[in-house]
C-alpha positions, 0 to 999 in steps of 0.5 A: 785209719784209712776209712775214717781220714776222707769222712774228715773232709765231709765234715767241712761241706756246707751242705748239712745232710752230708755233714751229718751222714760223714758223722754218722760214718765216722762214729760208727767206724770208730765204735766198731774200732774200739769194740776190737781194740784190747789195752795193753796190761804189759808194763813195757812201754815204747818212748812214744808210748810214755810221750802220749801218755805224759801229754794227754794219755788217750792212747792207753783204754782208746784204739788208735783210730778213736785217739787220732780222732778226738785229737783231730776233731778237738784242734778242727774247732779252730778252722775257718773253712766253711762249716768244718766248726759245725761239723766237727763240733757235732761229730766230737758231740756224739763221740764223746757221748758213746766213750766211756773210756775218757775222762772229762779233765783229759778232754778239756785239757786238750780244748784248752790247749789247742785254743790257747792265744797268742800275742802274734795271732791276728784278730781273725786267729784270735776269734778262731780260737775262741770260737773253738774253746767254746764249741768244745766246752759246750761239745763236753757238756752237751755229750753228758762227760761233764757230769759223768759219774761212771769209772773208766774201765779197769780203774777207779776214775771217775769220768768227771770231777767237781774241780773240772765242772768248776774249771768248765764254768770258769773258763766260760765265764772268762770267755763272755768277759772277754768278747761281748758278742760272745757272751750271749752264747757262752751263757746259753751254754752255762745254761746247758750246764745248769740244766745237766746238773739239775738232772744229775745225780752226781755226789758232788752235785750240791757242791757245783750248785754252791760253785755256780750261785757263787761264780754268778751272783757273789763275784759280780753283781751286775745284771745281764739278760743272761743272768737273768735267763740262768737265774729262771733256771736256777730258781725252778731247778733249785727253789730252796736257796736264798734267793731274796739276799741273792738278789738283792738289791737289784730284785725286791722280790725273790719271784723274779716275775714279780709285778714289783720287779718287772721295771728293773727286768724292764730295763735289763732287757732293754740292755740298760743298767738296772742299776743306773747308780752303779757302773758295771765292769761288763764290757758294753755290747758292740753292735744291736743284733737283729735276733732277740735275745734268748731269754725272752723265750724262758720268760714267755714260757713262765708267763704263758707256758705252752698247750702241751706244758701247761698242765705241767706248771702253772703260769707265774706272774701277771702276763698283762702286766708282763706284757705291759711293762717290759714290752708295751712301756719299754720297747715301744715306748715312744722314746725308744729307738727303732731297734728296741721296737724291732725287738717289741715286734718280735716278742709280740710274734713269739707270745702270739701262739701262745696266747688264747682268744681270751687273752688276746687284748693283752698283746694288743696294748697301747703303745705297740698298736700306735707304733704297729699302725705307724710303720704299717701305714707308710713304705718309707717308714723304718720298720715297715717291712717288720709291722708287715711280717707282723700282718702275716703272723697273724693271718696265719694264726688265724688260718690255723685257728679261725677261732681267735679271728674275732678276738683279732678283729676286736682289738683292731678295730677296737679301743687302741686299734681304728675301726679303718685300720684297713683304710688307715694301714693301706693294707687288707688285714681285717678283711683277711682275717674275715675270709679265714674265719668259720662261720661261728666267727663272723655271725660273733662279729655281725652280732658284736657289730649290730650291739654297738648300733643301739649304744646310746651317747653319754649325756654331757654338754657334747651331746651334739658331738656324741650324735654325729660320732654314733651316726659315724659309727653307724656308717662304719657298720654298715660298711661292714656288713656290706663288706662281709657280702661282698667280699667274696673270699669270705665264707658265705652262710644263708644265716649271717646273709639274710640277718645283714639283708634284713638288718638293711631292709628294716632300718632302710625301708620301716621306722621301728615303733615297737622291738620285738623280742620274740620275732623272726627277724633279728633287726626287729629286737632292738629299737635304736636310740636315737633313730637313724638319720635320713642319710644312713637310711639311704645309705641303708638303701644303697648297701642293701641293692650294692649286696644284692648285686653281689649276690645276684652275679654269686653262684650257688652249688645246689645240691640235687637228687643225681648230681650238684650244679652251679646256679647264679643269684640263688641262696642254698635252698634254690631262691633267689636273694631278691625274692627273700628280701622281698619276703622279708619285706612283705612281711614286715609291712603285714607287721604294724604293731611293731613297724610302719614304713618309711613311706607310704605308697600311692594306691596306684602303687600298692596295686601294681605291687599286689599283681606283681606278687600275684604273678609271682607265686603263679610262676611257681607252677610253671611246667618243668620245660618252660621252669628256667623262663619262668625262673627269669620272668620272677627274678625280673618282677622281683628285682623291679619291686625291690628297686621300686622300694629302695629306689629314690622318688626320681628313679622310681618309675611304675611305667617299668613295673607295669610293662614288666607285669604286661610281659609276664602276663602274656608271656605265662597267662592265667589260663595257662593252667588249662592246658592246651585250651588256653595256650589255643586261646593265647594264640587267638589273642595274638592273632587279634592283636597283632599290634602289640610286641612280643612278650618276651620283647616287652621284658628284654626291652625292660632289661635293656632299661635297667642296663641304660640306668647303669646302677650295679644292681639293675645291671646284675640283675638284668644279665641274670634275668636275660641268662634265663631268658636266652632260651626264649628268644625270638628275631624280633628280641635280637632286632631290639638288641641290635639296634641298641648298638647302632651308632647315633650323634651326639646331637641326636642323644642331645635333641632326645634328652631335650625332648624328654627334658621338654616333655617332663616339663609339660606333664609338671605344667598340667600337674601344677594346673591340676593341683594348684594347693601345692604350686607353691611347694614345687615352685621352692623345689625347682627354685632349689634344682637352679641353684643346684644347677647354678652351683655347679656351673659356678666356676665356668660362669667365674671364667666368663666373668674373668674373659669379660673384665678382661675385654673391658680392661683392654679398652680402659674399663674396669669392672664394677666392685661396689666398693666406691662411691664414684661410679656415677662420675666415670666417664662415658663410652663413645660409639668407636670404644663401644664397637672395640668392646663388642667383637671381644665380648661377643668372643667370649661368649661364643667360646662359652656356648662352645665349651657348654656344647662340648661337654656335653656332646663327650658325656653323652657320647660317653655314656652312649659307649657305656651303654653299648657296652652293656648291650654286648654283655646280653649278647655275649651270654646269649651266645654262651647260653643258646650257641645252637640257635639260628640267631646267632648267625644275625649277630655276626654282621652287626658286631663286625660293623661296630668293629670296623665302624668305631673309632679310636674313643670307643676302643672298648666297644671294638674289643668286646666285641671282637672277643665275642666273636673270636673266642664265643663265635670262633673257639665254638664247638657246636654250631646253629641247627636249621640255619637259613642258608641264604641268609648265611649265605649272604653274610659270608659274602658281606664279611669276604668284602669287608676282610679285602678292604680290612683296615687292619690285620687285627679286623681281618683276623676277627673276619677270618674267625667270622667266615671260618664260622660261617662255611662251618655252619653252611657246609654242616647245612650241606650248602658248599657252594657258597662257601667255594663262592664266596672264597673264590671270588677274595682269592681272585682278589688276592692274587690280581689286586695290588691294593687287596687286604687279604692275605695267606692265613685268610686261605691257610685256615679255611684250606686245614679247617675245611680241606674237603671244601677247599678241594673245590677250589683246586684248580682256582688255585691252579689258575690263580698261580698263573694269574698272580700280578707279582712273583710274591702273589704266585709264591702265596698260590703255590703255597696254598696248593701244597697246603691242599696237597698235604690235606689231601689224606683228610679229604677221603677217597678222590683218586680220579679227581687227584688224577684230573687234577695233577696234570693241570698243577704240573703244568703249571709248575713246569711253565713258571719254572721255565719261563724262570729259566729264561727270564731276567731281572729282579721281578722274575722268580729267584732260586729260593722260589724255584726251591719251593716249587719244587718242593711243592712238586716232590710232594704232589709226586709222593701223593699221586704215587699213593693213589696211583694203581700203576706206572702208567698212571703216574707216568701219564699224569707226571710225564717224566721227560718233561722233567729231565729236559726241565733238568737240562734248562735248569743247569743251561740258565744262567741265573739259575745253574749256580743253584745246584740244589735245584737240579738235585730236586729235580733229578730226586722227582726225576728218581721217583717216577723211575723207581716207581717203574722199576719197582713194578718191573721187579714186582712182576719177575718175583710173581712169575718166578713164584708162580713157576715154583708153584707149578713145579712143586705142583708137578713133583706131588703128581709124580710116582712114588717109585722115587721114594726117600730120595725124592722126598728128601729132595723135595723138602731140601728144594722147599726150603730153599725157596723159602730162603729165596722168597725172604731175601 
């Protein structure tokens, strides 16, 4: 018993592994116990002996141990502490399971016995012990004693008997009679005991049928949901009884899920009265439990029987009728209370697995999307936080099954759901589904979507109604389908892209006249009835460049011969998105049997269209050197034409189009094709017309027009375009940028908008001249743009108004209202009224006029930034793209005066920019190749001016990254002396300027970036710690000279400059030293400056004796009684002599340059005392052999010993 007493404690641990493994432990003892225990056969018995046998007789077929045990574990049930019922329960489990040599009755008895109550118990002992006759009745059951039909060893006693089944059943039933919260459990357990029965083959198994329909159904009659879990049990189990006269009259139908009973079952789990006419002598249920209750789950496996048991049972009964009346009508009735709706939710979680995508609108019914939909949409409803776990059941159904996504989105969106759930829950649901859907999923919706396009509205007197509920539908679709494309965690397939491209650019840009069924594209098989209205042809318009631009800032992995890369604004096959649609469109208008545009264009404009497509399928052949240039020139024409198509009549503009065609034309000519003749014949050009720009300026000037209109698409496009174009550009393009970033007033944005607004004006004048039939319809639509115009200024003209009754108020007027006949009698102002009016109205005016101008000075200025930073994205791709070109040292400058230029309203623009020059410019590994030196030159000395008069640390650290840059391209250009000048002359500043911005981290990084440079600066810094203005400026000179000092390994093979130099550095530290020996005052040095000088010292000592040769050296450059009488001026000052540590330092240097020499001198003994060996050794190998064995002997013994001495 010794092994098995501290497994007992283990049984407690809250922790269930070790719970487990003490089990497995004692039984396993205990099994071994038993197989070596032998009954007694002989009659003689002690008093003992018959005491235990009288009280429960297990010590008679059991060993000790296994007695000790059962009797233990069964009274263990009743502790409180911690897990010790779990843990006993599960071990008394198992051993009952592996006994054979107890009887069911002796088990029970010993429950009933130790968890009897008492009247002095307390309410917490109460519940104790009958948590433990429960535990143990089910311990019995759940072990199989209870329905044993073995014998005992050497007896004819059975293990179990039907007077014990009865009396197991009994006292379960009295215990859930006793306590409702424990009735639930106590009937789960009976059902353990119906299920072991249904399995027996006991002889006595009819009998205990009998006995249970019998304690359940004719001794009470009212209904729980646990009668009606055991009666699903006892009907599939044992089918063949009465069961219409058992369940009468409460159930009609004997099949309890019969569409005819499901209203009582209805209320039965809703743990009401089924029947209301009669009262139950249950005790009612104390407080509503959160978990739902166990039947629930016999029910869904009737009704909708799991995958792997499906082809085992049929389902019984209507699910959706199940659904409906005992859930949907029942517990999210809209009477119901919150906690009944909390049950709803969760049966909804449990059916969810099982139900098919077939059969999915079965759960979604009614009343649970109403009450899921209001729950979700608010944080401060009740139930919130259930709806939401709902949200996520069903995202992970659907990534574990993406086929049932559209069945999900369908219910949603559908008849009980909204078509804006998403908008109306506040949450992100049907967008989630759609990313974990397949594609199979998504081109079902698109298709489910674009069917109900077509459905026509019903012909009732609401017809006008039902028009704008279709054109509301439309515009729901179309949101849709843009949604799709640009949301990017939604799997893109080229198939469902370019039928939603399609679908946009029919219904978008053509009338269709005729479907067709048999055509490519899938918008042409249907003709929509009504037609769509102007406003969802714009908005057709509108989504399809908004796609467009998702699609164009998407990249694409293209699979190649050798390996996969990533390529931006592509479908899989390597085209653009843009040039498809724009096939698409070309297609279309060559197809007028079944379509017509929407607008006919100008002769003018199908002409430049015609060239524009013509220079496309020319670049196709372009050399594989010049291919990504000509990738960047098509995507350009072809963004230009789709905008030209989808654009509105005030931005459409052929101007941009032309000057696109001009660029491509020169940048990729016709004669291009001829080889090196026509690139010759090209360069004649230029040289004959040198007035005209660049080619490549003409496009980057176009792309620069797309960034100032600011729409994404042309925004998108125009990064795109420039990312391709990057490799050709020239200074003249980066002139053009640049100057897009210089800073302009207000006013001049204001007088140039004037000037356009002017010059519009007079081409409207001479067109109206020109075309006198239709001066009347362009007089209509500018009377139109005033009233626009007025419309919106509406309310500031209602101020003016206001001020102005005010001033006439003051002096005794009031304002004209029409509204009396008396307005000609009021009397008349006289000159001194009229005089007090006028300084008031003139006022209000003013301050009118000031107010317009404001305004619009911030929107231009505004939008000015905007643009800016638009600019500095071309930039910063260009830097990403060609960060070896030479160009990229022109940008420093201009993006360092937009840092220090602008003010705190452009923040924005101080940011980016300083982002591309700290992470592109500073973070860079490559650096420009055949750099003009005296260019960079000249900008490192700009940046060094500008980093002493820093505003603030975070520009003098972009400046640092700058000119870190800068000396890194100069110096691989061979060009040190600039960079030394340039960081000579701020470093001068440093240290003899009060008011310089400088500070140490500008040298710090340039002395660890470029230590080889920096040791050109040596002896400035030397110079610089003696021409400091304060002891804070000389400290920082020092601290850059041991920064030096400790790069002096990377600076390479320098011994005779380091020997130069090191007497000059120690000079310097012993003048500064002792002029702090003898001076006073706050402003002298103190003894934690002294420390670093010092420890500057020691380490300019340790790096000179590694390239010193010899003593002499050293002692030459380092003079060491210079530091012993530095020593002795140490411990005489008095102010330095309590700082004891500083003389220490100097005695280690002091050290040092000893050891150095006394080294040396041990050195040269041990090479004379091996030399003399030598020689000796030498003189014995000469002598005569006459010696012989003794000599030799000798000789080996004398070797061996200067071995020993050579090791020590």
């Amino acid at each position: 018993m010794s092994t098995t007493l501290p497994l007992f404690w283990d049984l407690s641990s809250a922790n269930r592994k070790q719970r487990l493994d003490a089990s497995v432990k004692l039984v396993s003892a205990l099994e071994h116990f038993q197989s070596n225990f032998v009954p007694k056969d002989s009659p003689e018995t002690s008093e003992d002996e018959d005491e235990s046998k009288k009280s429960d007789g297990l010590d008679a077929l059991n060993a000790v141990d296994v007695s000790y045990t059962l009797r233990r574990l069964i009274r263990g049930l009743a502790s409180p502490r911690e897990s010790s019922r779990l843990g006993f329960a599960v071990a008394l489990t198992e051993l009952l399971s592996r006994l054979d040599t107890v009887t069911c009755s002796q088990i029970v008895q010993l429950i009933l016995d130790s968890s009897k109550t008492q009247g002095a118990m307390t309410g917490q002992e109460e519940r104790d012990v009958m948590f433990a006759r429960l535990f143990g009745l089910t311990s019995v059951i759940q072990s199989g004693l209870l329905l044993r039909d073995s014998t005992l060893p050497s007896s004819s006693t059975t293990a179990s008997d039907l007077a014990t089944y009865k009396e197991v059943l009994a006292q379960l039933l009295e215990l859930g009679e006793k306590k409702s919260w424990l009735r639930e459990s106590v009937w789960w357990s009976i059902g353990l005991a119906v299920d072991a029965l249904a399995q027996s083959d006991v002889s006595w198994k009819d009998e205990a049928v009998d006995a249970t329909i019998a304690a359940l159904y004719s001794e009470s009659k009212a209904w729980t949901p646990e009668k009606v879990a055991l009666t699903l049990k006892l009907q599939s189990a044992f089918p063949s009884r009465e069961w219409k006269k058992l369940l009468s009259p409460t159930f009609k139908n004997p099949d309890l899920l019969s569409t005819g009973n499901l209203s009582a079952i209805a209320r039965i789990l809703k743990e009401s009265d089924a029947d209301e006419d009669e009262e139950s002598d249950l005790p009612k249920a104390g407080s509503w439990k959160p978990q739902v209750h166990f039947v629930w789950d016999m029910l869904l496996d009737q009704v909708l029987p799991k995958t792997g048991a499906q082809s085992e049972r049929a389902p019984k009964g209507s699910f959706p009728e199940f659904f409906r009346i005992v859930v949907d009508e029942s517990l999210f009735a809209s009477t119901s209370s919150p906690e009944r709706k909390y049950w709803g939710f969760q049966v909804f979680q449990k059916a969810l697995p099982r139900v098919s995508a077939d059969d999915m609108p079965m759960l979604f019914t009614k009343n649970f999307m109403r009450s899921w939909i209001n729950h979700l949409s608010n944080s401060d409803r009740y139930l919130h936080k259930a709806a939401r776990q709902v949200v996520a059941d069903i995202q992970n159904a659907v990534k574990s099954n993406p086929k049932i996504g559209f069945s999900l989105i369908l219910q949603l969106t559908g008849v009980n759901g909204s078509r804006q759930f998403d908008k109306l829950t506040k949450t992100k649901t049907v967008e989630s589904i759609l990313t974990s859907m397949d594609d199979e999923g998504i081109q079902s919706y698109i298709e489910y979507l674009l069917k109900q396009v077509d459905e026509e509205p019903s012909a009732s007197a609401e017809a006008e109604a039902d028009v704008h509920a279709l054109n509301t539908r439309r515009a729901w679709i179309i949101d849709q389908l843009s949604a799709l494309i640009r949301n990017g965690a939604v799997p893109k397939s080229d198939a469902w892209i370019q039928t939603i491209l399609d679908w946009f650019t029919v219904h978008g840009l053509f009338i269709i006249a005729k479907k067709s069924e048999k055509g490519a594209i899938a918008a042409l098989r249907s003709v929509p009835s009504p037609a769509f209205s102007e406003e969802l042809r714009k908005n057709c318009r509108e989504r399809l460049l908004a796609c467009l631009a998702d699609l164009t800032g998407q990249t694409t992995i293209i699979k190649g011969d050798s390996k996969a890369t990533k390529v931006a604004a592509v479908a899989s096959d390597g085209r653009f998105w843009v040039s498809r649609v724009l096939a698409t469109i070309e297609q279309l208008e060559k197809d007028t049997k079944h379509v017509r545009p929407l607008n006919e264009p100008e002769a003018e404009e199908v002409e430049q269209r015609q060239k524009a497509r013509e220079i496309i399928s020319r670049l196709k052949d372009a050399s594989e050197e010049r291919r990504e240039e000509a990738r960047g020139v098509e995507l350009l024409l072809a963004a230009t034409l789709v905008h030209t198509y989808c654009a509105d009549d005030n931005d459409a503009d052929l101007e941009t189009l032309e000057n696109c065609i001009d660029g491509a034309s020169r940048l990729f000519p016709a004669e291009n094709k001829k080889g090196k003749k026509g690139r010759k014949s090209m360069g004649e050009d230029k040289g004959k017309d040198k007035e005209l720009p660049e080619p490549v300026d003409v496009l980057v000037d176009t792309v620069i027009g797309f960034l100032e209109k600011g729409t994404a698409y042309l925004r998108a496009a125009a990064n795109q375009v420039f990312a391709l174009l990057s490799g050709s550009v020239q200074e003249s393009t980066i002139d053009l940028i640049l100057t897009q970033l210089e800073r302009r007033d207000p006013e001049e944005l204001m007088a140039d908008e004037d000037e356009d607004v002017d010059m519009e004006d007079a081409e409207d004048d001479e067109d109206d001249d020109a075309e006198d039939d239709g001066s009347s319809s362009s007089s209509s639509s500018a009377g139109e743009e005033e009233e626009e115009e007025e419309e919106a200024d509406e309310e500031a003209d209602l101020e003016l108004r206001r001020k102005i009754e005010e001033a006439l108020r003051v002096n005794g007027i009031s304002a004209a209202t029409g509204d009396s006949d008396d307005e000609s009698e009021e009397d008349l102002m006289d000159d001194d009224q009229m005089l007090a009016i006028d300084d008031k109205l003139a006022a209000a005016f003013k301050a009118r006029a000031a107010e317009k101008g404001t305004r619009k000075d911030v929107d231009a200025q505004r939008e000015a930034t905007h643009f800016k930073n638009r600019v500095l994205d071309l930039i910063d791709i260009f830097v990403r793209k060609q960060p070896t070109s030479p160009l990229v040292v022109r940008l420093i400058m201009p993006l360092v005066e937009l840092i220090v230029a602008t003010g705190p309203d452009e923040k924005q623009l101080s940011d980016k920019a300083t982002g591309i020059l700290r992470n592109r410019l500073g973070k860079s590994k490559d650096i420009p190749t055949s750099v003009a030196a005296e260019d960079a030159a000249k900008t490192l000395e700009e940046l060094h001016e500008l980093a002493r008069k820093a505003s603030t640390s975070d520009v003098l650290t972009t400046l640092n990254q700058c000119s870190l840059y800068l000396s890194k391209v100069l110096l691989h250009a061979e060009a040190v002396e600039p960079v030394q000048k340039a960081y000579r002359e701020s470093l001068h500043d440093f240290v003899a300027r009060k008011s310089s911005k400088l500070n140490t981290a500008f040298f710090d990084d340039f002395v660890k970036r470029h230590p080889q440079a920096a040791w050109g600066l040596r002896d400035d810094l030397v110079k610089a710690s003696g021409d400091a203005l304060n002891v804070y400026r000389q400290m920082q000179a020092f601290h850059l000279l041991q920064t030096l000092i400790n790069q002096l390994p990377a600076v390479g093979d320098c011994k005779a400059e380091v020997l130069a130099f090191v007497p000059k550095l120690r000079q310097a530290i012993l003048d500064t030293l002792s002029n702090a020996c003898s001076a006073t005052g706050a402003t002298s040095v103190q003894p934690a400056h002294a420390k670093e000088i010092l420890k500057l010292a020691l380490m300019a000592v340790r790096q000179t004796k590694r390239v010193a040769q010899n003593d002499a050296e050293l002692s030459s450059a380092w003079e060491p009684s210079k530091w012993s009488d530095l020593s002795g001026s140490l411990a005489s000052s008095d102010r330095l002599k309590a700082s004891v540590g500083l003389q220490a330092m100097c005695k280690q240097i002091i050290q040092l340059l000893q050891d150095d020499k006394a080294g040396s001198k041990a050195s040269d003994k041990s090479k004379d005392k091996a030399k003399a060996t030598a020689a000796k050794r030498k003189a014995e190998d000469a002598g005569v052999d006459g010696e012989g064995d003794e000599k030799e002997s000798g000789k080996k013994a004398k070797h061996k010993k200067a071995k020993k001495a050579k090791s020590d």
